[in-house]
N, C-alpha and C positions, 0 to 999 in steps of 0.2 A: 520441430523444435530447433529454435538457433542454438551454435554450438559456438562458446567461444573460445580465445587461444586458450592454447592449456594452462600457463601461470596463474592467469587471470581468474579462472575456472578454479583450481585447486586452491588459491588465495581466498576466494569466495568460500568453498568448504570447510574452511580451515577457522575462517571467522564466523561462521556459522554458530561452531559448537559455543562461541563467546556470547551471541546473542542469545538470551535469557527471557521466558514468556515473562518475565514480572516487571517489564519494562524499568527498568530503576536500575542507576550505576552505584555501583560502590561509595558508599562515603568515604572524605579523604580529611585531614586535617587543611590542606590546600583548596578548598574549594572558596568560589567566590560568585559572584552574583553580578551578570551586566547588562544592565536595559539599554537599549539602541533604541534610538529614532525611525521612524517607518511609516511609508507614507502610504492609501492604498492601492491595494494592487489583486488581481482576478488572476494571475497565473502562477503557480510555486513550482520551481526545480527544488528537488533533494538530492544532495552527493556528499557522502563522504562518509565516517561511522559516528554516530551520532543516537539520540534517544528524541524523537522525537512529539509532541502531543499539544494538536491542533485543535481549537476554540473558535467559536461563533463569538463575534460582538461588535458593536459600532464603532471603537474605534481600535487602530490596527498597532498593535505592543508584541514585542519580542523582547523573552530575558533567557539570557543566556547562563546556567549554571554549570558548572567545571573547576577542575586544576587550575587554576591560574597561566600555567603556560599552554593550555589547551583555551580558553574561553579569547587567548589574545589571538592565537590562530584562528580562532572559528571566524569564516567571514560571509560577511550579508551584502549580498548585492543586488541591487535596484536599480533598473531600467525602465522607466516606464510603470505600466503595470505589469513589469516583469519583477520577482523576485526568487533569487538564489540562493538556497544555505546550504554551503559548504566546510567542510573539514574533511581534511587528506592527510591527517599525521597518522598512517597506518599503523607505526609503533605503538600507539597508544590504545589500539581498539584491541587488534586480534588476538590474544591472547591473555586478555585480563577485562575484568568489567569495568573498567574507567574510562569512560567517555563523559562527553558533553549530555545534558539535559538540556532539551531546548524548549518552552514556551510560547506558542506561537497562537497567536488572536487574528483573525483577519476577518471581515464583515460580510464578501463576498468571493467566491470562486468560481471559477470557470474550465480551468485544467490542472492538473495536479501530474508530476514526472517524479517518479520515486527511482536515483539510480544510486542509493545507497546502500549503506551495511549497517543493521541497528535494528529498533525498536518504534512503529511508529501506530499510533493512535486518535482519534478524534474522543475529544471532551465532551460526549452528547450527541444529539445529532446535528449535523451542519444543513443547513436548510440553502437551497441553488433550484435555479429553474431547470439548467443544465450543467451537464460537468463531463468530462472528458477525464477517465485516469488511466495514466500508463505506469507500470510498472517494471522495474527492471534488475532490482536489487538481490541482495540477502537478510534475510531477517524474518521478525515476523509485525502482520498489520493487521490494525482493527479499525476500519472506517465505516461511520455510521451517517448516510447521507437522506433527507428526505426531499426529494427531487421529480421533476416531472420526467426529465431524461440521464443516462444514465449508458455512458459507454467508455468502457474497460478492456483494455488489453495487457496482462502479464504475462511476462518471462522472467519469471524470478526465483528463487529459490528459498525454501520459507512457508509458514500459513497462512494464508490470509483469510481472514473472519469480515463479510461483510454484512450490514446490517442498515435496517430503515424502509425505505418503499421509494419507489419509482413507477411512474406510466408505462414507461419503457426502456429495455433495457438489452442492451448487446454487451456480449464478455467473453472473450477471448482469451484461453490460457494456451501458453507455450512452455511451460514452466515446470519444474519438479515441487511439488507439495502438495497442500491442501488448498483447494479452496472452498469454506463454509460461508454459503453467499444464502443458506435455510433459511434465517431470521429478517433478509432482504425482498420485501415482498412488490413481484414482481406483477403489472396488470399482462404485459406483454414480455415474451422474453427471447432471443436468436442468442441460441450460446455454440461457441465452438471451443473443444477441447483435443489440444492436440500435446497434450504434456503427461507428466507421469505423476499422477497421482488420484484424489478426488475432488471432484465437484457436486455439490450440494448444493441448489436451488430453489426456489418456492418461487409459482407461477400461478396465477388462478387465472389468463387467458391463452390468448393463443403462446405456445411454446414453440422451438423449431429450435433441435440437437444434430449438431453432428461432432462427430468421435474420431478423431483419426490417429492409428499407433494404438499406445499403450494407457491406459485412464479408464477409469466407471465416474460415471454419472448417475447422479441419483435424484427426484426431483420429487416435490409434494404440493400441494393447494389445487389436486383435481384438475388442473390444464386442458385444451383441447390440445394435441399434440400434432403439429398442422408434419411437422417433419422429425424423422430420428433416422440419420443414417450411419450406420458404423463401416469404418474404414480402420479393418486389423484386428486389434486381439481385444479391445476395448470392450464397455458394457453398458449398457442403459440399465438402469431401473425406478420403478414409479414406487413408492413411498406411499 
């Protein structure tokens, strides 16, 4: 598991306890409403503290809901098929639930980079032939994908709740939490866990686990389990 500097580290714990499962900030008498322009795009960064929750559709909208001097900082950047949402006014997140709510539509995806502090979600399922997510934040995430391929790498701090189905699937945790990846049905699955918490799975083909450190693994939909090998104090179990 990467270990980062300490400030960084303990700042992240610290905004933790602010992130709230019921994804939704505080209402404020200041809040305001701002639709941007957005063109499409197959790649999203996430940085900064933030609520966010992603949607399927043909054409690509972003509204931005907040404090008025939070919604004017929030910013969106577009490169290409690259797109960046950001917000860094740390005063505003960690210790109080008034962040940004963000609304985000986009028609197709290809990779997805979570290195924020917040709440983020998909509205349904997102339908991709493939998708690539990394993870790297605080918080907690529910992404619901239905996908031919399907490769995952977290270090983060937080639940994540995965859901929907894929042909094939690689996921990789470095991370302290949950990961309930049960309701994600997998035809093939290579998982490795090398974080401090649990993984939950659902596989009905070939599977291949390895454990390394501290974490149980637990898996269900009958697998042929082509590998399990634990490295440490870790645990498999079949469900």
């Amino acid at each position: 598991m990467k270990i980062k500097p300490t400030f960084t580290f303990l700042l992240a714990v610290l905004t933790l306890f602010s992130c709230t499962a019921n994804y939704s900030s505080n209402e404020s008498d200041n809040r305001i409403t701002d639709d941007r322009e957005l063109e499409e795009v197959t790649h999203l960064k996430v940085s900064g503290i933030f609520n966010l929750y992603l949607s399927q559709g043909d054409k690509p909208s972003i509204r931005i809901e907040g404090d008025e001097d939070q919604v004017r900082k929030f910013k969106t950047v577009q490169n290409g098929d690259f797109l960046e949402l950001k917000f860094d006014e740390i005063n505003s997140g960690v210790f109080s639930d008034s962040r940004p709510d963000v609304y985000l539509t986009l028609s197709q995806l290809d990779q997805l980079e979570f290195d924020g502090v917040g709440n983020f979600k998909t509205e349904g399922a997102f339908k991709v032939e493939e998708i690539r997510l990394e993870g790297d934040g605080v918080g907690n995430i529910l992404l619901q994908f239905e996908a031919s391929k399907i490769d995952a790498q977290f270090n983060m701090m937080g639940n994540i709740t995965l859901e929907g189905s894929a042909g094939e699937i690689t996921l990789s945790n470095e991370g302290i939490g949950n990961i309930d990846a049960s309701k994600l049905l997998a035809q093939t699955m290579n998982l490795t866990s090398s974080g401090i918490g649990r993984v939950a799975v659902h596989c009905t083909g070939d599977l291949s686990i390895t454990v390394n450190g501290i974490g149980a693994v637990s898996y269900t939909g009958n697998p042929t389990v082509i590998k399990e090998e634990i490295n440490g104090i870790g645990k498999v179990t079949r469900n």
